[in-house]
N, C-alpha and C positions, 0 to 999 in steps of 0.2 A: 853681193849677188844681185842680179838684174829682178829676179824675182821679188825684192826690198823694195826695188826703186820705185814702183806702182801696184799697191795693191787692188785696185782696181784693171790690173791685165793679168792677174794671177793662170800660169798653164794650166791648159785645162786637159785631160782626157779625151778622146771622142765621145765618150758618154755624156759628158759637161762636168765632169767634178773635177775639180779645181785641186790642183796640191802646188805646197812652199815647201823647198825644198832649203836646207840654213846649214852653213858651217862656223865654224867658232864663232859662235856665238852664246849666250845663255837668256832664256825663254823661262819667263812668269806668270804666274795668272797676274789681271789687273780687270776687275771688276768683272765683265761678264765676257771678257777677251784674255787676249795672251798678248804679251809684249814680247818682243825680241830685242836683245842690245847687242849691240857689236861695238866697236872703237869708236866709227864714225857716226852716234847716235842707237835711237830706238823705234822702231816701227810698232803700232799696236794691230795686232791683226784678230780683225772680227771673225769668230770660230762659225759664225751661222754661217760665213761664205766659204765656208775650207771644208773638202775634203781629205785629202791625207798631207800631214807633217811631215817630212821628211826629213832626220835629223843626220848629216853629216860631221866628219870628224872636229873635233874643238868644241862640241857643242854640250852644254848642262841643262838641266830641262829641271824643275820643282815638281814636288809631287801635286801642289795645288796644279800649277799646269797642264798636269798629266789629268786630273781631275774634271777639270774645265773640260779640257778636250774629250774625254772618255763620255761624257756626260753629250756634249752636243753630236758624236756619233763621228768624231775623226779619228781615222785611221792614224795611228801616229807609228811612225816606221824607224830604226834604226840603223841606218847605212853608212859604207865607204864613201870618198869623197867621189864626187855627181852617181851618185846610184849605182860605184863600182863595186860593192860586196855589199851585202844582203847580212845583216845580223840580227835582226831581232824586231818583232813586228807587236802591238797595242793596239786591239779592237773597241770601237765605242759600243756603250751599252745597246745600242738603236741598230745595229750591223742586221742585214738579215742575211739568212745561211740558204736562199732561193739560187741563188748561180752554185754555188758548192753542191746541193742535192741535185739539183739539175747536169754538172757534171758527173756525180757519181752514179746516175739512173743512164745514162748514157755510155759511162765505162763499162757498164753493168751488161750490158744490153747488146749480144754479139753483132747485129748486123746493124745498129746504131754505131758502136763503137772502128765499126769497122770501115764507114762512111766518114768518120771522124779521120781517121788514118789517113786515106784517103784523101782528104782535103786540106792533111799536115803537107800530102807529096805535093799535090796539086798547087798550092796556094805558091809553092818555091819558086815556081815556073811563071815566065811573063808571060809565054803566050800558052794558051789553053792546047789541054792534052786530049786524043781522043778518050770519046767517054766510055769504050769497050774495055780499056784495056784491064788486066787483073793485077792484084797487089805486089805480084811476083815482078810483072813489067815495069808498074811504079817504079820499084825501089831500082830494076837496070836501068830508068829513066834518071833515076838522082843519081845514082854512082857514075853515071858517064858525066851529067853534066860537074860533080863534084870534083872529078879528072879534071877534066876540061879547064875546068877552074882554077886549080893547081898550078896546071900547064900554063892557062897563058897569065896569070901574077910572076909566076917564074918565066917567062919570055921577055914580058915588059922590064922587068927590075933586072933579071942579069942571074938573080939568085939563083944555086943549082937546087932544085926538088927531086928527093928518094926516097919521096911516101910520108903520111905519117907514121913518126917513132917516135915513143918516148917512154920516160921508165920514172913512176911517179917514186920510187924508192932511190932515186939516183937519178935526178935532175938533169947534175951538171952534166950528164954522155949527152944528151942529146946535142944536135945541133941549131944554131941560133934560130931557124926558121921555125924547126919546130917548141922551143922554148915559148918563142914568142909568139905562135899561134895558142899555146898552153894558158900564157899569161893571158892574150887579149880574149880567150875564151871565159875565161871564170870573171873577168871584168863584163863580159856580155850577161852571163847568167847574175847575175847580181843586180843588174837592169830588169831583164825578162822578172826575174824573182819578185822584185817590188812589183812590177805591173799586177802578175797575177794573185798576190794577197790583196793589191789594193783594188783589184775588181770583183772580188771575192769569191776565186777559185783557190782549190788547192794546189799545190804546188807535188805534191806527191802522186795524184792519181794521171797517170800519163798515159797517154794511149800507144804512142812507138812505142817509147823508151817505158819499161816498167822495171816496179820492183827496187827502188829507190825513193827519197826522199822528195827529190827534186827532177824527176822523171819527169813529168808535165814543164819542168822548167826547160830540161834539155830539148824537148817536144819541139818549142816555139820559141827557142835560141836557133835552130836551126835553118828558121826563116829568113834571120840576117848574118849568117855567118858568111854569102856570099858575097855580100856586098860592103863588112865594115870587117870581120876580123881576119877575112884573109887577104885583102888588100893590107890594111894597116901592119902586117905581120911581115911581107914581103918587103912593103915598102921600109919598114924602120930598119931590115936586115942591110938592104940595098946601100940605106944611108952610112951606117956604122954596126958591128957586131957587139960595142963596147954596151953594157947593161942594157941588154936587147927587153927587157922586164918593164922594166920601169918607162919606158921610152916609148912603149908600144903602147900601154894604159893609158898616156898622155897623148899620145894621137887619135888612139881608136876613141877619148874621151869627147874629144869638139868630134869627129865622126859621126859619134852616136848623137852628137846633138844637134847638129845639122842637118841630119839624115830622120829625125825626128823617133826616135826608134822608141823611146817611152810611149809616146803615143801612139804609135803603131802600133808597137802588141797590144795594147786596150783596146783595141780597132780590132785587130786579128782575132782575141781572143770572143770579141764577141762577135766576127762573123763567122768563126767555127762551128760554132754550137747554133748558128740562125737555121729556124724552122724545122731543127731536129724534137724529136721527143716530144711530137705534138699527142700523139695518141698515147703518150705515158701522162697527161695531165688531163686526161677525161674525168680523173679525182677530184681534182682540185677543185673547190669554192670558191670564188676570188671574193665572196661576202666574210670570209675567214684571215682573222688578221694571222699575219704570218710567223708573227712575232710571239704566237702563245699558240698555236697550230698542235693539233698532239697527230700523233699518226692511225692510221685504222685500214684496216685492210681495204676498204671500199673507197677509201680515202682520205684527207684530213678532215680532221673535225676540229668543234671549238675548242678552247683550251681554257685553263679559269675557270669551267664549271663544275661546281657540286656533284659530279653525275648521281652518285649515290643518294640523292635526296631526289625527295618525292616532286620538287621542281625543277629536275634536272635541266639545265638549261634555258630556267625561266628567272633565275633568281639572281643576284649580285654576285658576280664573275668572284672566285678567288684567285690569289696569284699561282701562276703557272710553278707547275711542279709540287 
């Protein structure tokens, strides 16, 4: 993986954090780093420079490794091969829970969240929409251009289009456009998925889509479904119908990496939330470390103290909790 060849150009996020992403390979601690080895050698890679791990298919990981890592505060993530399935995600001890609370005071919050919405329709569009319009007109603003969309992949390629259908209890009825919009969908959310653990929101609290796990994921998969999975779905039909599945992952996979689409939602995601919920932190202390913060109606307070003793707050911090 090109990510091996220099780890001094490690991908970075728009925020600056850095992640490696590794396939068959197996990862050890080795003194105050993590080694990687694959066939062609070993890399040692400094944890102070890394934020998220990303461990794709073939790969072993030690529990000292996991340790190391956990300890310097990387994200270590469990994924299909390039970020196409989403399995299992490892928080370092240092993680703060400031963008998670901060979305949820903003779910929370009907005409906050409702601004969010809003800016899920908004953000789809390249050229800006008037700013009168209401959420009812948004959504006939996406359904046409979603049409539209449809129409002309299926003009260019040949492929005939009769809507989405599909039937997740019985696969094989549909047909290949639609399969293979199916397939190169869940290979999208597998992406968006990591983004948003590795920026640290939740992947559940969604503001379209609710009431699911990954609500927030289908949220801001939606962003780029014009532009990588319903191209790459039309185009691999056009090509051949034979395992339209497998064929589509593999396109839509350099699509999404040239199209830089990891780094996008990390971008996206945090200009969603930019300059919202300013007057929900007229609480907060920024003298108040975040990381031992207890809650209070008036606002946070410190966390570690004795309250109950007569120098409540003047005396040597206990551990939180």
């Amino acid at each position: 993986m090109s990510q091996l060849q220099n780890l001094q150009e490690l991908p970075r996020f728009s925020d600056g954090l850095s992640y490696l992403y590794v396939e068959h390979a197996v990862v050890e601690q080795e003194a105050r780093a993590v080694a990687v080895f694959r066939e062609e050698g070993s890399v040692l890679v400094p944890v102070a420079n890394l934020g998220v791990l990303a461990l794709g298919p073939g790969t072993r990981i030690t529990h000292a490794a996991v340790r190391t890592l956990a300890a310097s505060g990387v994200t270590v993530l469990w994924v299909g091969e390039e970020f196409g399935r989403f399995y299992a995600q490892g928080l370092g001890e240092t993680r703060s829970a400031r963008r998670i609370m901060k979305q949820a005071r903003i779910w929370a919050h009907p005409r906050l969240h409702m601004e969010v919405v809003k800016r899920l329709y908004r953000f789809r569009f390249p050229e800006p929409l008037p700013d009168d319009l209401t959420l009812e007109q948004l959504r006939g603003y996406e359904g046409v251009r979603v049409r539209d969309t449809y129409a002309r992949f299926s003009r260019e390629t040949g492929v005939p289009w009769h809507g989405r259908n599909y039937d997740r209890g019985n696969w094989g009825a549909a047909d290949p456009v639609n399969r293979a919009l199916s397939a190169a969908s869940a290979f999208l959310y597998g992406v968006v998925h990591a983004a948003i653990v590795s920026s640290g929101y939740s992947p559940a609290l969604g503001f379209i889509h609710v009431g699911r796990q990954m609500s927030f994921v289908y949220d801001i998969a939606d962003l780029y479904k014009a532009d990588t999975t319903i191209p790459a779905a039309f185009y691999t039909v056009a090509e051949s119908e034979h395992k339209v599945e497998s064929r589509v992952r593999a396109k839509l996979k350099d699509m999404l990496r040239e199209k830089r689409v990891l780094q996008r939602a990390v971008s996206d995601l945090h200009r969603l939330f930019s300059g919202l919920a300013k007057e929900l932190d007229d609480g907060e202390d920024e003298n108040i470390d975040p990381l031992t913060a207890l809650w209070d109606p008036c606002g946070e307070v410190e966390g570690g103290v004795a309250y109950g003793s007569d120098n409540a707050g003047e005396g040597e911090p206990e551990s939180a909790g």
